[in-house]
Structure formats: structure tokens, C-alpha cells
N, C-alpha and C positions, 0 to 999 in steps of 0.2 A: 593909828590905834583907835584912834575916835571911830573914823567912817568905818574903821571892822564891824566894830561892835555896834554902831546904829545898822547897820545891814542883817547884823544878828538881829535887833530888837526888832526889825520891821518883819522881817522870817517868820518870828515869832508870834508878831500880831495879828499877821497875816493868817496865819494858822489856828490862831485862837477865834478869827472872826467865824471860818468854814465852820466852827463847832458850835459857837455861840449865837449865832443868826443864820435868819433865810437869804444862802445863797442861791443861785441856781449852777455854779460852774466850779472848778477847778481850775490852777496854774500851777507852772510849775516852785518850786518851791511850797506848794501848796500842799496839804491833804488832811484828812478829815479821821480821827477815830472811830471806834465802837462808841453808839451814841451820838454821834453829828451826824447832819442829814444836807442834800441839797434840796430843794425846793425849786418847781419852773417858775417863771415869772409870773405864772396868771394863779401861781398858787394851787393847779390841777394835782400836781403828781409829786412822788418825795422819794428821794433813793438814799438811802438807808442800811444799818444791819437789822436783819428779823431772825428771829426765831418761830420754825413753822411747827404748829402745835404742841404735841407733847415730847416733841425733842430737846438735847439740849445745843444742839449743830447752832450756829451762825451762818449765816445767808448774809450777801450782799445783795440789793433785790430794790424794782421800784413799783409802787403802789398810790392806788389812789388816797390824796390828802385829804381831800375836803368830806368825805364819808368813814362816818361810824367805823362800816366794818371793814377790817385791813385786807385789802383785797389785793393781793401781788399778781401782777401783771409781767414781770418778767422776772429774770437770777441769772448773777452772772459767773456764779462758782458754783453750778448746779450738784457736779458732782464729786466737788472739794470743799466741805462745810470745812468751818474754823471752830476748834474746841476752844470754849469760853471767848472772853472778849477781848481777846488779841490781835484783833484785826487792823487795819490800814492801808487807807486807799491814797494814794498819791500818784504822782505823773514823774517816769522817772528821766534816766538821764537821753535816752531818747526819745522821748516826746509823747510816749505810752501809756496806757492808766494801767494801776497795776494794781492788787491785792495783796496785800502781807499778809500771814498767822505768825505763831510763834514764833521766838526768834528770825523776825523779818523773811520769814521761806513764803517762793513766791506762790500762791496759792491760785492767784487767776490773771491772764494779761491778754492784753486788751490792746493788740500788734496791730499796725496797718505797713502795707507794704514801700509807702511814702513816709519820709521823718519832717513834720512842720517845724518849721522856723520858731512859730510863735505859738505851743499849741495851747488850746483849752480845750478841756469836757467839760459842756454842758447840757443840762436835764432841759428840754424843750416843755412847749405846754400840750403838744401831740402825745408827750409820755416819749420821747425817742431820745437816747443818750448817746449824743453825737461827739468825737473827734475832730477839730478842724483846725488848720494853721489861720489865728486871726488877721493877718496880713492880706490873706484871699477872701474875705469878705463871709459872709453868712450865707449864700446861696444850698441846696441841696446836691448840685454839681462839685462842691469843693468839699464834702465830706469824706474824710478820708479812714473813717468809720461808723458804723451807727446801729445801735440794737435791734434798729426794725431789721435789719441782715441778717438777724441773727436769734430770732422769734426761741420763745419757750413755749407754753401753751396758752398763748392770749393772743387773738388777732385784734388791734386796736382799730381806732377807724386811722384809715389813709396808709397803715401799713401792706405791702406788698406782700399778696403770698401766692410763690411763683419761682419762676427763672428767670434769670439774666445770663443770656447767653454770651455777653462779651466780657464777664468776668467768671462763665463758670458755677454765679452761685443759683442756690438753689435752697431757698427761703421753706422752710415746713413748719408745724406747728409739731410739739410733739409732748404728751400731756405729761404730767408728773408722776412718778411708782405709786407715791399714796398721800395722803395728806400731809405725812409729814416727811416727805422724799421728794426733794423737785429735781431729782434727777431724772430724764427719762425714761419713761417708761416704754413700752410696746406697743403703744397705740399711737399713731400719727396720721398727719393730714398733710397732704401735696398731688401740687399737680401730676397726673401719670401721661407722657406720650412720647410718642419718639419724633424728634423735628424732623429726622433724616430720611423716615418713612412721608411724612405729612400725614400723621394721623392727627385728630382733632385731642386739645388736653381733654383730659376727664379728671375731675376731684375723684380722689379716693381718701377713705380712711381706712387705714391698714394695722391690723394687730400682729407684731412679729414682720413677717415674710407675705401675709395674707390679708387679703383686700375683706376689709368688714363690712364696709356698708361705703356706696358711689355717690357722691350727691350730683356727677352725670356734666357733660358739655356744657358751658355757656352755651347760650339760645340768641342770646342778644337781649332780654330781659330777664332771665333767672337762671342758677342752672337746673338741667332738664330733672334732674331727681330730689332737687331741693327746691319745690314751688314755694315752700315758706318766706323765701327771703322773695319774693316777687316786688314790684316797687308798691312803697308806703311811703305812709307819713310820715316816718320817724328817721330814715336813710336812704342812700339812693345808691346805688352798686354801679358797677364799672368793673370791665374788664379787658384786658391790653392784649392781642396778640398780633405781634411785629417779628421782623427777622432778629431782631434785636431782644424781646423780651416776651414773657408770657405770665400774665400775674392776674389776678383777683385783687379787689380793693372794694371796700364803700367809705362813705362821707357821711356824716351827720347831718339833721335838715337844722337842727335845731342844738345849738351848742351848750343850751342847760341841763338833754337829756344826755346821758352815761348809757351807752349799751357796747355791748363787746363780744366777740365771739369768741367760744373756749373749747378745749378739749380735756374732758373727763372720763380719767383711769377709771374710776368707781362705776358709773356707770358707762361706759365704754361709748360716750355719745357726744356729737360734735353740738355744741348747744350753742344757743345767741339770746343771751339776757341781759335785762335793763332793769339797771336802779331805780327801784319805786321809794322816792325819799319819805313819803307819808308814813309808808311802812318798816322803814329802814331797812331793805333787803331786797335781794336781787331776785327778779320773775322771771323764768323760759320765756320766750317769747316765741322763739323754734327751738326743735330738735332735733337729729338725724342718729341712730334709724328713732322713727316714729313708731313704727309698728313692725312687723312680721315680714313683710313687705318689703321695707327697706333694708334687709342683711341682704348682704351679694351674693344674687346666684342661688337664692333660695329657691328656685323652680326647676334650675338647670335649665340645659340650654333649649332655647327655639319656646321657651312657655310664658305666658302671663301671667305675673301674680296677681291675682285681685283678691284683697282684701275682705272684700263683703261677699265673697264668694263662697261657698261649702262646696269641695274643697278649694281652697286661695289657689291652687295654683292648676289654669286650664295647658293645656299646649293651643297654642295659636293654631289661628284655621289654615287648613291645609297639612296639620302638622299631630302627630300621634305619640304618645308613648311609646320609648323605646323600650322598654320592660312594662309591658302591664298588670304583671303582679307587683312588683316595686310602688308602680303608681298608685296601684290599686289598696295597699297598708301603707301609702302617706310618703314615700319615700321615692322623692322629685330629683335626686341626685344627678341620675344619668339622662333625665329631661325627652326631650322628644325629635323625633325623626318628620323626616317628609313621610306624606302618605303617597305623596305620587313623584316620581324623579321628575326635575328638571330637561329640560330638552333644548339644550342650550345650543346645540349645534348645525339646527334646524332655524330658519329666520320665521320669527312670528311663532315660535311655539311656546316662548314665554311672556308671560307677564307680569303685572303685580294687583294686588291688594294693598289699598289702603284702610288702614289703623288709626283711631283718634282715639289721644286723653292717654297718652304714653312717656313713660320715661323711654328715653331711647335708651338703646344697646351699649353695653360698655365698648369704647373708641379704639380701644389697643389693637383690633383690625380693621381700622378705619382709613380714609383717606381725604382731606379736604381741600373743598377752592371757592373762596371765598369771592371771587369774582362770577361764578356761572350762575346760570336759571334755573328753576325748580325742572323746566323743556330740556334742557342742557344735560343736566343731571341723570334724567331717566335714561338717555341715551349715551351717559358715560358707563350706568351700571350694568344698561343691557348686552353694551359690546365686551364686557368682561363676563367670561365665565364662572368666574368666585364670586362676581357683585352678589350678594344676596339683598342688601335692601338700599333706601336710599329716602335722603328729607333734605329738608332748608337748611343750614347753618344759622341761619340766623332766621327770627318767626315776626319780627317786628314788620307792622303794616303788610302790604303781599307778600312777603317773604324772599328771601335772596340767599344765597351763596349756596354751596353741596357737598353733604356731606354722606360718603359709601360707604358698607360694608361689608367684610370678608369673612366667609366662614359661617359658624356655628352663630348665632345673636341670644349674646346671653346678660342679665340680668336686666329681664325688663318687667315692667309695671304698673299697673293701667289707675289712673287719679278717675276722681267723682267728677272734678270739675277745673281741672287741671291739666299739663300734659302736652306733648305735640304729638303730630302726625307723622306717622312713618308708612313708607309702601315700600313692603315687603313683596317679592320675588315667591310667583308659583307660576307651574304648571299649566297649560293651555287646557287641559285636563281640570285640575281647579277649577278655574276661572272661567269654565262653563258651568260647573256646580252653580256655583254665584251666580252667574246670569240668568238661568233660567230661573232660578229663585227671586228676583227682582223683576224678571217679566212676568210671573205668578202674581207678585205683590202687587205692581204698579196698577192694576185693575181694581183691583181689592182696596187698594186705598186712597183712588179717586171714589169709588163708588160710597167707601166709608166715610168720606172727606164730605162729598155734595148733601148724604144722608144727614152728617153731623150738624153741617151749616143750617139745611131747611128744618131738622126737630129743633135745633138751636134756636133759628129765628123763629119758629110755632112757641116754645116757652114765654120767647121773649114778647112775644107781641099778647101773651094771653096773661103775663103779670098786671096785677093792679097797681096803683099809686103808692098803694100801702107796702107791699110786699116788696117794692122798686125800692122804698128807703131804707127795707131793714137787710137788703143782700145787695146793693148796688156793689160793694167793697171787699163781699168774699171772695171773687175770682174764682168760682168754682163753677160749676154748670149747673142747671136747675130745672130739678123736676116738676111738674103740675100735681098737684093732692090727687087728680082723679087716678092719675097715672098708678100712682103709688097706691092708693085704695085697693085697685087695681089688679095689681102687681102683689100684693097681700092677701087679697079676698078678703079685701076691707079689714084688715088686722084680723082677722080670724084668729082664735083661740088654737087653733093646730096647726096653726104658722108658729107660734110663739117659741123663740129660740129658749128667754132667758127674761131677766130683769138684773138693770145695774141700779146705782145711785139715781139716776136722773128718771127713770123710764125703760120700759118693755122693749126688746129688741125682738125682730120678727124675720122671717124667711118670705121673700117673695120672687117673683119671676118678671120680668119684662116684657113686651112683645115679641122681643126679638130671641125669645126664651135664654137672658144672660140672666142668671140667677142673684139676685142680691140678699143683702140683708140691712135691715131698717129699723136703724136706733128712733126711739118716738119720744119726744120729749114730754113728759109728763107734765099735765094741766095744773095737777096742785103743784108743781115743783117752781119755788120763790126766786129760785135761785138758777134754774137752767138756762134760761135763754143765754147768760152772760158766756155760759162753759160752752153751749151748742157755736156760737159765733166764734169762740176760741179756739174750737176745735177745727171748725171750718178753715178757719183763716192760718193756722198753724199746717193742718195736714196738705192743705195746698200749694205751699215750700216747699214740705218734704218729701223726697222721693229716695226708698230704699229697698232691699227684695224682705231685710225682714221689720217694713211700718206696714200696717195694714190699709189698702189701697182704698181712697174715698173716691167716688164716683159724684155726688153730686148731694145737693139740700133742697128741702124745700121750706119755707115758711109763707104758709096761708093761711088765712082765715086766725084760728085758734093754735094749728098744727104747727111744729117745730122739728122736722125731719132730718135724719141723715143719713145717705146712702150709701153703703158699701159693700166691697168685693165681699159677694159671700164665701165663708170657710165652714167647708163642708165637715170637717172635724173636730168642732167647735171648739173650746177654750182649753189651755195645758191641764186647768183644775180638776176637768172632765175626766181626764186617763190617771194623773199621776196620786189622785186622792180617791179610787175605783177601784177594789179589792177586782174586779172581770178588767177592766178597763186596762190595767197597770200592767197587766200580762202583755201587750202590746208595748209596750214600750220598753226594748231591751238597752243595756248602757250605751251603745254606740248610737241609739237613737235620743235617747236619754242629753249623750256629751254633744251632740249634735244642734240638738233645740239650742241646749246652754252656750254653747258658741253661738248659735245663730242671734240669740237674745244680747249676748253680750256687744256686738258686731253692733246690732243696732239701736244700742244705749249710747256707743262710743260714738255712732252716726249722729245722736240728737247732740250730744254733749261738747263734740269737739269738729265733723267736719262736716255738720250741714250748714246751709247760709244761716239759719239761724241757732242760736245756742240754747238749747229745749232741755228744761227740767219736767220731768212727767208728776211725779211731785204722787200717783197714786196706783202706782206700779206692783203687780201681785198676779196671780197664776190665771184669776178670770180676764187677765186684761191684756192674755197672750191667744193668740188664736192660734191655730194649727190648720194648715191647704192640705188637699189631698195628699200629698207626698210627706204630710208633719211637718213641714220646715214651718218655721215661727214666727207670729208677725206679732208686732205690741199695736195695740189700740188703744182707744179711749183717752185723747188728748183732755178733753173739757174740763182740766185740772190745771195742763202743762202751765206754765211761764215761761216767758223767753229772758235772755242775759243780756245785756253788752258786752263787746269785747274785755274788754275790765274789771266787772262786774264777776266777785267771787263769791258772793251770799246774798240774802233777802230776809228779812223780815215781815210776819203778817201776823196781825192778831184773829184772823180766820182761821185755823189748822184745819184740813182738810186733810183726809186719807181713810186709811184704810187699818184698824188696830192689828199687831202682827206684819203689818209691813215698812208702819212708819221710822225712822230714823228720831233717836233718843231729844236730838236739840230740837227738832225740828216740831214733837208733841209736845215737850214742854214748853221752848221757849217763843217756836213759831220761826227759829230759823231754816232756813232750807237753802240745796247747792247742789250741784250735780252728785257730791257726796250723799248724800239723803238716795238718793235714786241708786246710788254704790249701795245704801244699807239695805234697802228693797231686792236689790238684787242678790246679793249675797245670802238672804231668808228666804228667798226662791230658789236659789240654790240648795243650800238645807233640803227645802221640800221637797227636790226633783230626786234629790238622790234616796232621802229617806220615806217616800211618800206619804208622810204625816204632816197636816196642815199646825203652820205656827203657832196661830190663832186655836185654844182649845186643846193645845198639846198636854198630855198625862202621861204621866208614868208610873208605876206603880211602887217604885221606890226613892223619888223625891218632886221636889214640887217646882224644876227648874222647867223653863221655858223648853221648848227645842231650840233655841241658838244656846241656852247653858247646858241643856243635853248634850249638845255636840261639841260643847267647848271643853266640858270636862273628860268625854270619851278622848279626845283628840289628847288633852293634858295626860292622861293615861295611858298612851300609845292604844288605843282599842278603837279608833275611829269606824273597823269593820261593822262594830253593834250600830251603826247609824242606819248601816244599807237597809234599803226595802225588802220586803222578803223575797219578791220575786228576781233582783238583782242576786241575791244571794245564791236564789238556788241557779239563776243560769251562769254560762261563762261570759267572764269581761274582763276587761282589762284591771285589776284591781289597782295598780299601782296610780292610773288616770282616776280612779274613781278617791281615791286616798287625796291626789293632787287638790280636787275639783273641792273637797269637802276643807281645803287646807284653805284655799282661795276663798270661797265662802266665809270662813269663819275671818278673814284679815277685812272682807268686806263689812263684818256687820261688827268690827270693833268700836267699842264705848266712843271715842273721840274721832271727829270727820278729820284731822287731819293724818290721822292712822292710818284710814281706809284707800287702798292705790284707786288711780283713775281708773275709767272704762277702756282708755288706751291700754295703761298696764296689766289690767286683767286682761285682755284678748290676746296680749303677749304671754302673760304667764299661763294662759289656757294652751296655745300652741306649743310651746316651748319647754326647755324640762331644765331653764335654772332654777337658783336654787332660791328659794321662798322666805322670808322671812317670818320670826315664829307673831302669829296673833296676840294682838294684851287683850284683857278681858271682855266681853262682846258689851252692845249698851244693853239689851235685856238679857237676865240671869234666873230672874224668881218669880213667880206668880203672885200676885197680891191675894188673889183667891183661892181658892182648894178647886182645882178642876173635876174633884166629885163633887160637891156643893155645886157648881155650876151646870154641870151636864144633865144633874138631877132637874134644875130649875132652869132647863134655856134647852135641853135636849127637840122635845115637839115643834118650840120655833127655830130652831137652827135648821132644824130640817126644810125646811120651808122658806129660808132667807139664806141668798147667800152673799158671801164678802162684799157686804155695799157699802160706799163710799159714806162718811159721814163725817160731821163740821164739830167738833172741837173748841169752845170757849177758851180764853183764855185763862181762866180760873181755876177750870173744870175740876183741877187735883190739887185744890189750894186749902183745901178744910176737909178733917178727918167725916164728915156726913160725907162731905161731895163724895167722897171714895166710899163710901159704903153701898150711895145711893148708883152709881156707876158700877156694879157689879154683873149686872147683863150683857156690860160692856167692853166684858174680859181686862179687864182694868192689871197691868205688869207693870212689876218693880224697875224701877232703877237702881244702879249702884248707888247713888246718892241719897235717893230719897229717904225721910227721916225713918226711924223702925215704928214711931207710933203711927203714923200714915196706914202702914199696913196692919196695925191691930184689928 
């Protein structure tokens, strides 16, 4: 009777420990209520019941411990919550973890097809809740279950996500219904291919039945449509394919940082974020899709999406629209044909072209072998007559193994500076196109090549000591003063484009009649030389079709030069604030600029080598090429970022009144958002052709970003349009979009405003918007007849210059009286006597 009942008490204690302290395991006779938790040994992870947000369901579920915010990483009654807290997890009488609800019903079990002797579960410090009989030791060989098998929406590091071909499984991520549903949902991630074909895996992520967006083949360093994850500092990838398995994995370099990969319902995107503990919250690091680009199949087949392209999506060369009215109103669906057949049956009538800076083709008609040559390969895909294209499997150092395919090649898309090579299959027909095209060139650009070297080395050899220390560093090519004198007619007066902040810009010619145009740094200006080297030194990084293209500098003597491609239809301000002017520019040329402008904000902010804040961004500081497509200028403000780096502070303000972002004039902060606020008031302008700056109404005294915030509040957003959009035909519903985007852009607080990514999305795209909160300017501190009266003669005569900002400037009711030339607008915040 004694040993019963000591066998009871130790049951019992046993049981009161699981609740009362940090374990990490189960036994049996063991288990844990609502409200006890296990704990891993290193103290990383905690499994638990949760409640996920404003439900009142029970979850059994494990999350990170040692951070703030309860971040669940896996569930293992996804779609059997527990009402109230009747739950109970125990190990029952064969050897299984099991989940109670009410009256002990089982609610989730957690079966392996083996029964351990001696079993325990325990929570690892990988975050992985393993099964294993303790008598066979702790190896990863003796687990005879484990959660990384059996993924929710969190890929940990070192979990597998893939197949195992000698059990069958088949490991996915699959994201939760909604925040507080971690049931799955329809959006999922896993490897797609068939082993029995040998076609290569390809990641997909799939909504429903339908493939969303591909993040493409391992490469053998990335996979081909997800270059974000490339090797870093922060983890290192790995990937397995055997006749045995086929999985994706990484590792962590460094075991204090937390990063993890997820899958989110809400926004339907496979993301890879890491715990910034400074700030207590988790940062994207990557994302797929990124852009417009990354949805599957957005071109149809045989085409390239390019991003920075008007329109994104070309057909590759040799390759035409199958409908060219389809193509022709945006609609890439049914993608593009050969221009010329193959001639497959004839030796030596085909060939290929090769492609750089490509996602390759989705794999599902694919064929791979991992042992052949890139020599191999071409001559496996030419002896097939379906081979249509062919590349490396793997890109690392020369490249090795091969990879074919069959068919139509569809979803492909070309990186800035990213990508592999693919040679694609044309025509003998083609690929004399091409060739005589490169025996044209190859004369042409030796002869350009020896020209460039010998006026190269004439600049070089004719600098002085002085001018050698203040451009040794720009990397940009350099003109002689006389050249440019020259090339000007000595700045003549009827050369003169314009005048910005800094100095006179002028039109001139070369000798080799290329036409430029030549920013001249002004003599009184205290402050240029710093911005002209700035500018230099920034624009020679950047390369995009809409940055305006710098040719070269000069600085001699006294002069502080800068060269560039001249645009022959001078700046947007020209046409879109031009009662003659504005008749040229109809909506579709209109929504055309503003994608091109957007494209290349997202270029400085997110995928150039450097991370460029323009910081003085407005309608003079956009130029238009003969054809209108839109280039931004005028760096000699920008700043560059760290990767890390989300803001700045300066007690210099710099800009432009009417363009600048609300923190950024008062407080001096500034971020790629500031350049979001800029852009979103050039938008305003594009559609409604009235300059910000100087805006009146006749019946209140709100800015044009509160003009248009309250038409839009009123469903009337029509009254914004310019007159001349009104009276022709356009798309109204894009024009309604563009002014809806706008206004989310120049909301009161930056972190309202979406990125330059997300608008170039929301510009191609027709979800659905979210509504604007109130913009950062509303009211005029002035009476814009008072103003007009007294600043009309010199407005006409000065336009949008750049000017420097105190940091006081609006700190005392004078200062704002005596700043009234200075179009001086309210803020939400600012007090009401300020504006008396």
C-alpha cells in the first residue's frame, strides 16, 4: 500500500514540475496543462498554449523566448483550436504526444510509425520538437518524429524544405488564413519537379492550385529568381539534391542574430526577416515577389520582364508578339511567338543566342545532368528538336552541369546586376541578323575605343597640379575649359537653358557635333563645389534609362563644370505648368513619365549599388529626351545610406518649398520617405497641372495636397484633373488610381507613406489601395493673394531654386511673418498663433 501511493506522489510531482519550472522534455506519465510551458536548454524557444490575437481558440504552438514579441514559429492543432483552457498535452500509452480539449477528446496526435521503448519529447534549441526512444541515443538518425517534418509557415535555420524520397515526405511551408487563423491558408511554398522526368526542382509559391510567384533553380549560390538570398554575412544556404533527397536549407554565421524565413497570407509574400533587438522588431531583409516582375508568368511565354523598362515586358529577340493588339493595351497574357521557324531538321540551321542577367525559365520542362559541360550541353540540346534553350546548372567558378529546355520558356526576368546566362535556340535566319550587326559594330567601336583613349590621355596630360587634386577621385572623364567654352560659345547668353540653385545651365555642342548640356557652378555660390563633387561622384555609380546620363566634369581655374547628355525637351515643369505646353502631354503620356519617375526613385532607393536619397526632388529636376521618357537630375543634394541605415539628421535643410517632406523642413530629418513625399506632390502636379508651391483657390486656402485630399474625401477627385486631361479621352479610372497613390505618398507621417517598390507596384497593378490619413501640408500660412500681389514680377523670373533652411527658421512668430516671400505652409501641428 505504501510503494502505491509513493508511486502516486512521485506521478504527481513529476507533473507539478512540467508546470512549475523550465523544462525542456516530456515523459511519460508526464504532461503539462494550459499554462505550463517547455523551454530548450539554451533557453531559445518555448512551447506552449497561445492565444493568436483577438480570438478566443487555444493553440499549442512554439515561439521564440527570449524576445519581446511572441513570434510563433510553428502549431500543432492548426486546425483544431481548444475552446478555453482545457487543454493537455501528455505522452500516452504508446509512446505519442497527444493533445486533449474538453473532456479529454483528442484534439491533435503526434503518431510515428515506430513505438519507443523509452520515449521522450523534447523542444531542442534549433526550435525542433523531437520524438525519440531514449535508449537509441540523441542522434538526428533516431528520431522517430520531429516538427521540422512538418513545417507551418516559418522556415527555421537548418530546417529542411524539400523531399525525402525514401519516406515519401514532402516538407512545405504553408502560411496561416489570417492573423488569427493558423490554419492553412492558400498560399504555400515547395519544391516543384518531377524526379522521374529529371527535370531540375524549381521553388514555387503557389496560391490555391496557381503558381504566384518562382523564386527559380538552385544555381549552386542562389536560387535563380531569388538573388536576395545570395551569400552574406548573416547566413550561408545549402542545398541537397540526391537520389535520396532534394531540400533547401541555411545556417546561421552567427548565433546571437535570429533571422527566419516566412510565409505571409496578408501580403501574399515569401519574406526573410531578422530581429533588430535595438529596435525590438523584426526588419525584411528580402522578399519575393519584390516587384511586378516577380508574379509568374507575368509576360507570358518566350518574353522578358524588365522592370525599368516602359513597357516591363519585351519578347525576347528573335521572338514577337502573338497578338499585337493585346500587346499593344498591356495585355502579355498570350506572350510571344518565333519570328522565324526553327529549322531543326536541316544540320547547322540552328543556333543560339546567348542572354545575361536572367532569371531562368520555369524547370517543369526541363531536363538535368549534373555531371556534363556547358560543350556537352549545347550539343545535347541541339540533337533534340524541342530543346529550345540550354545553361550551367550550377554558375559557380566556370560553371558545370546542364540544364535543357522544352517547349514554350516562360517566366523569365532580367536583374540590374544579377542573374544567369541562358542560350536560347534561334534560327540560322536570326543569328545572321545578329551577326552582321556586330561586324557593323566591331569597327565602330575600335575606332571609338582608340578615339576615347588618345582625347583621354590629351585631357590627361593637359591637367594641372591643382585640378589633378580636386578630380583625381571622381572616376568620371574630363573635359578641358577650352573645350567647353567652346562647345558653349563661351556660355553665350542664347545657349542658356535655365538656372538652378547652384548656377546657369547651358546648351552646347562638341566637335564631334554630340550635343550637351553644361551645369556651371556659380562663382558666388559658398556652398557648390561640395554638391558639384557630389554629384559627380554619385551619378558615376549610377546607371538607369530614367537618371539623367553625366558625360564628364570639369574643374579649372575658377570653373566648376558639369557635363550632360542634353535633353532636347527640357524639364517636366516646361509642359505640365504651360497652358500651350500641356496640350502635348496627353494621360497616357502623362502615366508614362510617372512610372518612368517612379522606376527610377525605386532604382536610387532600393536596387542601385548605392542607397541615394535625392533629398531635392520637383518637376525642374526631371528632364524629358526626345521621345518624353523621364530622367531625374540634379544629384548635388543626394546622400547615400548604409545598408541599415533608415534616417538622417541635419541641421542644414535643404530643398525645395512645396516639395519638401514635413520632418524633414522642420526637424531636419530625412529617408527615402521624404523623396516618397516629393514624389507623391509631383504627382498632384502631373495630373492637375498646378504648381504646389503658390497654389490658390478661390474658395479656401488649402495647399494643393489639401485640395486634393479633400476632393478625394468627397468622392470628386475628377475636379483635380487639368483642363486639358479633362477635355480629352483617358483612362479615368488610372487617372483616379494615380491621384489615390499620390495622396498615400504625401501623408503627415513617413511611415504611412509605402516605398518606391510598392508604388511601382501599385502603379502597374489594380489591388486594392489603402485609404490616405491626412497629408503633412493642408493650409497656407499666407493668403495666396497677398502673395501673388507681392512676389508675382519676381516669380516670374525665378524659378523652383533650391534653398537652405535654418534650423530655427519657423521658431518665432517674426520669423514667419518675415518668411513670407517664402511661401511659408502649415502644418497639422503647428501652433494657430504661428500662423496669425
Amino acid at each position: 500500500m505504501f510503494a502505491f501511493m509513493l508511486t502516486i506522489i512521485l506521478v504527481i510531482l513529476s507533473h507539478l514540475q512540467i508546470v512549475f519550472s523550465a523544462v525542456d522534455s516530456i515523459r511519460p506519465f508526464q504532461s503539462f496543462s494550459d499554462g505550463g510551458t517547455l523551454v530548450s536548454q539554451g533557453g531559445g524557444f518555448e512551447l506552449g498554449f497561445f492565444t493568436p490575437g483577438n480570438s478566443n481558440s487555444r493553440y499549442v504552438g512554439i515561439w521564440y523566448a527570449n524576445i519581446p514579441v511572441k513570434t510563433v514559429v510553428w502549431v500543432a492543432n492548426r486546425c483544431n483550436p481548444i475552446n478555453g483552457s482545457s487543454g493537455l498535452l501528455t505522452i500516452n500509452s504508446t509512446g505519442n504526444l497527444v493533445l486533449m480539449g474538453h473532456n479529454k477528446s483528442v484534439v491533435w496526435l503526434m503518431s510515428s510509425s515506430k513505438q519507443a521503448k523509452k520515449p521522450i519529447v523534447q523542444l531542442l534549441d534549433s526550435g525542433n520538437l523531437v520524438l525519440r526512444d531514449e535508449e537509441d541515443g540523441n542522434s538526428e538518425t533516431n528520431y522517430l518524429w520531429q516538427s521540422f517534418d512538418d513545417p507551418s509557415d516559418t522556415l527555421l535555420p537548418n530546417m529542411k524544405l524539400g523531399w525525402d524520397f525514401r519516406t515519401g515526405l514532402n516538407r512545405r511551408l504553408s502560411a496561416w488564413k489570417n492573423w488569427e487563423d493558423p490554419c492553412p491558408g492558400d498560399f504555400t511554398c515547395g519544391f516543384e519537379f518531377d524526379p522521374q522526368l529529371h527535370t531540375y526542382p524549381d521553388m514555387h509559391m503557389v496560391k490555391g492550385t496557381t503558381s504566384f510567384t518562382r523564386a527559380g533553380p538552385w544555381n549552386g549560390l542562389y536560387l535563380s529568381g531569388f538573388p536576395a538570398i545570395e551569400p552574406n554575412p548573416v547566413y550561408s544556404n545549402d542545398f541537397v539534391y540526391t537520389e535520396d533527397e532534394v531540400y533547401y536549407t541555411y545556417n546561421l554565421k552567427n548565433n546571437s542574430v535570429i533571422s527566419i524565413m516566412v510565409m505571409n497570407q496578408t501580403t501574399s509574400s515569401h519574406q526573410r526577416l531578422t530581429w533588430i533587438d535595438a529596435e525590438e522588431t523584426w526588419r525584411t531583409y528580402a522578399s519575393l515577389p519584390s516587384d511586378e516582375c516577380d508574379k509568374y508568368d507575368v509576360c507570358g511565354a518566350n518574353a522578358n520582364c524588365m522592370i525599368y523598362e516602359s513597357p516591363m515586358c519585351q519578347c525576347l529577340k528573335g521572338f514577337k508578339p502573338k497578338s499585337q493588339e493585346k500587346w499593344n493595351s498591356m495585355d502579355w497574357s498570350e506572350g510571344c511567338v518565333r519570328s522565324s521557324p526553327l529549322n531543326c531538321l536541316e544540320k547547322d540551321k540552328d543556333g543560339f543566342i546567348k542572354f545575361s542577367g536572367l532569371k531562368v525559365p520555369d524547370t517543369k520542362r526541363s531536363w538535368v545532368n549534373k555531371s556534363m559541360n556547358l560543350k556537352e550541353c549545347r550539343a545535347k540540346c541541339l540533337s533534340d528538336c524541342s530543346c529550345m534553350a540550354y545553361t550551367n546548372s550550377d554558375i559557380r567558378g566556370q560553371g558545370s552541369g546542364c540544364v535543357i529546355w522544352f517547349g514554350d520558356l516562360i517566366d523569365i526576368r532580367q536583374f540590374s546586376d544579377a542573374g544567369q546566362v541562358l542560350f536560347i535556340r534561334m534560327s540560322r535566319s536570326e543569328l545572321g541578323k545578329t551577326n552582321n550587326k556586330i561586324r557593323a559594330v566591331i569597327p565602330v567601336a575600335v575606332i571609338g575605343g582608340v578615339s576615347g583613349m588618345l582625347l583621354l590621355g590629351y585631357f590627361i596630360c593637359r591637367r594641372g597640379s591643382k585640378e589633378r587634386n580636386q578630380v583625381e577621385d571622381l572616376e568620371v572623364p574630363l573635359f578641358n575649359l577650352s573645350t567647353i567654352t567652346t562647345a558653349t560659345q563661351n556660355f553665350s547668353i542664347d545657349n542658356k537653358l535655365g538656372e538652378g540653385g547652384f548656377g546657369p545651365v547651358y546648351r552646347g555642342r562638341l566637335e564631334d557635333g554630340q550635343e550637351i548640356a553644361v551645369k556651371r557652378l556659380s562663382i558666388s555660390s559658398g556652398q557648390g563645389e561640395k554638391e558639384l563633387k557630389n554629384e559627380v561622384k554619385l551619378i558615376a555609380k549610377l546607371q538607369h534609362r530614367n537618371l539623367v546620363k553625366l558625360f564628364g566634369c570639369c574643374i579649372q581655374a575658377e570653373e566648376k563644370l558639369l557635363v550632360y547628355e542634353y535633353m532636347s525637351n527640357k524639364s517636366l515643369d516646361y509642359f505640365i505648368f504651360d497652358s500651350k505646353q500641356g496640350k502635348l502631354l496627353g494621360w497616357s503620356k502623362r502615366f508614362q513619365i510617372i512610372c518612368g519617375i517612379a522606376r527610377g526613385l525605386q532604382y536610387l532607393h532600393q536596387d542601385s549599388r548605392l542607397r541615394v536619397i535625392h533629398r531635392d526632388f520637383k518637376a525642374s529636376n526631371v528632364l524629358l529626351d526626345n521621345e518624353l521618357n523621364p530622367k531625374i537630375s540634379d544629384f548635388g543634394l543626394a546622400r547615400t545610406f548604409g545598408g541599415d541605415q533608415s534616417e538622417e539628421k541635419t541641421n542644414r535643410v535643404i530643398g525645395t518649398y512645396g516639395y519638401m517632406a514635413p520632418e524633414y523642413a522642420f526637424h531636419g530629418l530625412f529617408s527615402t520617405k521624404s523623396d516618397v513625399f516629393s514624389f507623391g506632390t509631383l504627382v498632384l502636379e502631373i495630373i492637375s497641372g498646378k504648381k504646389s508651391r503658390g497654389f490658390h483657390h478661390e474658395n479656401h486656402d488649402h495647399t494643393l495636397i489639401g485640395h486634393a485630399w479633400t476632393l478625394h474625401k468627397e468622392g470628386s477627385s475628377f475636379g483635380l484633373l487639368d483642363k486639358h486631361l479633362r477635355e480629352s479621352h483617358h483612362n479615368l479610372k488610372q487617372v483616379l488610381r494615380c491621384i489615390h497613390i499620390g495622396l498615400l505618398c504625401v501623408q503627415q507621417f513617413p511611415v504611412d507613406r509605402p516605398s518606391m517598390s510598392s508604388v511601382v507596384v501599385m502603379l502597374v497593378s489594380e489591388s486594392e489601395l489603402p485609404q490616405p490619413e491626412q497629408p503633412g501640408y493642408f493650409t497656407e500660412m499666407v493668403s495666396a493673394k497677398r502673395e501673388n500681389s507681392s512676389t508675382k514680377k519676381k516669380s516670374s523670373s525665378m524659378r523652383d531654386m533650391s534653398i537652405t533652411i535654418l534650423e530655427a527658421r519657423f521658431t518665432t512668430k517674426a520669423t514667419v511673418h518675415d518668411a513670407k516671400a517664402c511661401h511659408v505652409l502649415a502644418w497639422p501641428w503647428v501652433k494657430p498663433d504661428l500662423a496669425s
